[in-house]
N, C-alpha and C positions, 0 to 999 in steps of 0.2 A: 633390699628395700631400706633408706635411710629413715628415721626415725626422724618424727617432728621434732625441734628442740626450743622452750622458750628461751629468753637471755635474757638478765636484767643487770643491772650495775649496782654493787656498793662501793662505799668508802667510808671514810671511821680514823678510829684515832683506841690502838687498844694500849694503854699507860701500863708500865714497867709494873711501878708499884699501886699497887687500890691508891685512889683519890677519893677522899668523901666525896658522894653525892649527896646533893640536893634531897631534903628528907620527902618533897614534893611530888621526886619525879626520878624514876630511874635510867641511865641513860640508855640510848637506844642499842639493840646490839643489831648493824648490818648486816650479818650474816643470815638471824634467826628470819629480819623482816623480808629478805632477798628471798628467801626459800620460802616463805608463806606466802608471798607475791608471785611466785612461781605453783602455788597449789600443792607444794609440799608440806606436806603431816608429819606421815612417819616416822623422817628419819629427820625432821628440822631441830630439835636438839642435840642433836650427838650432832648434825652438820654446822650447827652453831656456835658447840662447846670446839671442837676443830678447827672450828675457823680465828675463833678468839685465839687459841691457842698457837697456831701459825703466823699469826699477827702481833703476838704480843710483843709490845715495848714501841711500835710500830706508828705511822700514820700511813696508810694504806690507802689501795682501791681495787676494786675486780670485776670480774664477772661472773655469774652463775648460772648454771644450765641444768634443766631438766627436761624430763620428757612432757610435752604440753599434752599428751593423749591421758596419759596413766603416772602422775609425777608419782605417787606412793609405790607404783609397782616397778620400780626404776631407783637408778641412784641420781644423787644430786652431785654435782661437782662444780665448784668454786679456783676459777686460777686469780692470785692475788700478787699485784705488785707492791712492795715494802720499802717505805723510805726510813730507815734508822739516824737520829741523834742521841746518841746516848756516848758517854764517859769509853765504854768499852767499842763501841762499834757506830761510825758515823757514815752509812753507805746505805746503795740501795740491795734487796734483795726478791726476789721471789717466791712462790708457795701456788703449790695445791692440795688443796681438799676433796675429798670424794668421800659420801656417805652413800651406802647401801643398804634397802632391804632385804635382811637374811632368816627366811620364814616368819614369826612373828617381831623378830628382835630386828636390830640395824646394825653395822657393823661399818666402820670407814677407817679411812688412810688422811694422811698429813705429809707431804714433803717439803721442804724449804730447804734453797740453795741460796746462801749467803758467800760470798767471795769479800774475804780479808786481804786486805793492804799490806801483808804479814807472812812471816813464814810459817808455815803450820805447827811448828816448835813452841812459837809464841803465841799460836790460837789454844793450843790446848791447858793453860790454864784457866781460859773462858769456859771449859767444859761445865754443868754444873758437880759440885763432890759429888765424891763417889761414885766419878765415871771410871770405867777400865776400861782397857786395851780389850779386845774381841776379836785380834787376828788379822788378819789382810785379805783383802777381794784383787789377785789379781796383781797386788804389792798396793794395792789402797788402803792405807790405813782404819780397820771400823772400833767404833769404841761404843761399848754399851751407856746411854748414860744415867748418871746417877737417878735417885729418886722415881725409877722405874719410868723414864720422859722417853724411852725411845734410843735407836743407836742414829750415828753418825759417822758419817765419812768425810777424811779430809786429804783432800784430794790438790798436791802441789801445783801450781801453774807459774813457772817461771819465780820470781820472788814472794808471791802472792798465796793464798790457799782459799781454795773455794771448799764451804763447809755442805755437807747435802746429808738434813736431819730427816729421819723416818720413824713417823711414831702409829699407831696405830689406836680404835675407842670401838667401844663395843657399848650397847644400851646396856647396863644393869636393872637388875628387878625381875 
């Protein structure tokens, strides 16, 4: 049996570095209103904080799906397309989101696959400090990365490297 699913659309704009806001008015975050438009509760902040986070530095857009019968007894999953202008990376990129409820707490994933212009030699001092090397999947390069954000694979194509980051968030409290 296929499961009902709603679908609604965001898009946004999530900035590199904090911008003062407006002392009026806070800016909207797509993610949190997408999933509470969709009748998601339980798991709309950690699918929120995930989604800022996959987006960030970004001007985006996506979709999000939940179950329309039971959205809190369900996960919520967000796929987001990324447009980058920044100093280090001026391309487009990809991401998914998925939050889960896990007994009372929630629990989700993050990926994002970015493909650089670059040889993967010269992506990795984009890594944040304090990433290490973590071995190979296969002769795929993973690298843990620094400040506890998750690992990364960087994965050669030709002259090019596509990067595919996986982080993971769990509700605290």
């Amino acid at each position: 049996m296929l499961a009902s699913l709603g679908t609604v659309f965001l898009a946004g704009n999530v900035a590199a570095t904090p911008q003062a806001a407006p002392p009026q008015a806070k800016p909207a975050n797509p993610f949190q209103a997408q999933a509470g438009q969709l009748g998601v509760r339980k798991c709309a902040n950690l699918f929120s904080a995930l989604g800022q986070t996959v987006a960030l530095g970004s001007d985006y857009s996506g979709q999000v799906q939940a179950e329309k019968a039971a959205p809190d007894a369900h996960g919520v999953v967000g796929v987001v397309g990324m447009t980058y202008k920044t100093a280090a990376y001026n391309s487009q990129a990809a991401g998914v989101v998925v939050a889960t409820p896990v007994g009372t707490k929630c629990e989700g994933q993050l990926v994002r696959v970015a493909p650089f212009q670059r040889a993967c030699k010269d992506v990795l001092s984009l890594l944040p400090a304090g990433s290490t090397a973590a071995g190979s999947l296969s002769g795929v390069p993973l690298y843990n990365l620094g400040g506890n954000q998750g690992q990364a694979m960087l994965i050669a194509s030709g002259p090019a490297c596509v990067v595919v980051t996986v982080a993971r968030g769990a509700d605290v409290g």
